[in-house]
Residue, then its C-alpha position, 0 to 999 in steps of 0.5 A: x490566349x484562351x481569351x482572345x480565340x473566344x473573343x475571335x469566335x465571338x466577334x468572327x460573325x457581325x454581320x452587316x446583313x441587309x436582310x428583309x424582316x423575318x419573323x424567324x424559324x419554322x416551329x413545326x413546320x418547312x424552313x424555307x430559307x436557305x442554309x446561308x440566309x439562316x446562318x445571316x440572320x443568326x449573326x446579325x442577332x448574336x454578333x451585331x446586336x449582341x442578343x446572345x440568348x435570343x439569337x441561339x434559341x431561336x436559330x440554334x438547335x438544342x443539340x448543337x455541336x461544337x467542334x471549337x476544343x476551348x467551348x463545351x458542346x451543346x446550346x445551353x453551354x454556349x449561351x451561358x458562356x457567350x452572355x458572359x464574354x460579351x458582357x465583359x468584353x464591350x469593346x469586341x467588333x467584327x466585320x464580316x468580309x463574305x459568307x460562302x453557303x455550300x449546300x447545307x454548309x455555310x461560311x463567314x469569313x470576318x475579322x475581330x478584334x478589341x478596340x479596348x485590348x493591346x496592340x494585338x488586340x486592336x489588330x484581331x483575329x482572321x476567323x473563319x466559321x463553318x456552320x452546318x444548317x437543317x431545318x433554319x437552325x445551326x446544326x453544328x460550328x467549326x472555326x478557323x482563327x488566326x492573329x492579323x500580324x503587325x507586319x506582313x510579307x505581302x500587301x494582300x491583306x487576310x480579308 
């Protein structure tokens, strides 16, 4: 089960961003983004284009904090543990259905899943981020993730 909350945790965020070029964050000087167009483009780079390295050094805080109990702390631990998951799980997509930004918190509701996986797999994950933002960079994630069931006693859908 490890494997599959950390494939939803990976693929929860592919967003298909219509975002105009942005060269990235300030160095040393004032962001002028908001905290949502700061956490739409770090998901376009990390989770569309699969740019794990770049897209968390440029938009993520060294000091950043992880609240997932399965994922060390700290940027230099979740890169190496990304760059690794995605390079063995080629088959992880995710569609982002909306991105809520609340002052300097903001969050992605998407859906992942494995298009290599079992049934369960191939059906994913309901995975809700929260980053907390300052200054164009992830201060902080949290996430929520719940299998999409094979049956369901309502026809809403989770997205």
């Amino acid at each position: 089960m490890l494997r599959f909350s950390m494939a939803a945790f990976m693929l929860l965020l592919a967003a298909p961003v219509a975002a105009a070029p942005v060269k990235g964050p300030a160095k040393g000087g004032v962001c002028t983004m908001t905290p949502k167009q700061v956490v739409a483009r770090f998901m376009d780079e990390f989770y569309m284009k699969k740019q794990v390295r770049s897209s968390f050094e440029r938009w993520v805080d060294p000091g950043y904090i992880q609240h997932n109990p399965y994922a060390a702390t700290g940027r230099d631990a979740a890169i190496t543990f990304l760059e690794k998951f995605v390079n063995e799980n080629k088959g992880q997509h995710t569609k982002i259905h909306r991105i809520i930004a609340d002052g300097n918190l903001v969050a992605v509701h998407s859906h992942g899943w494995n298009e290599g996986g079992d049934a369960a797999a191939r059906r994913g994950f309901a995975v809700v981020d929260i980053f907390r933002v300052k200054g164009c960079r992830v201060m902080e994630h949290w996430d929520v993730i719940s299998p999409v069931p094979e049956h369901s006693a309502n026809t809403n859908t989770m997205f």
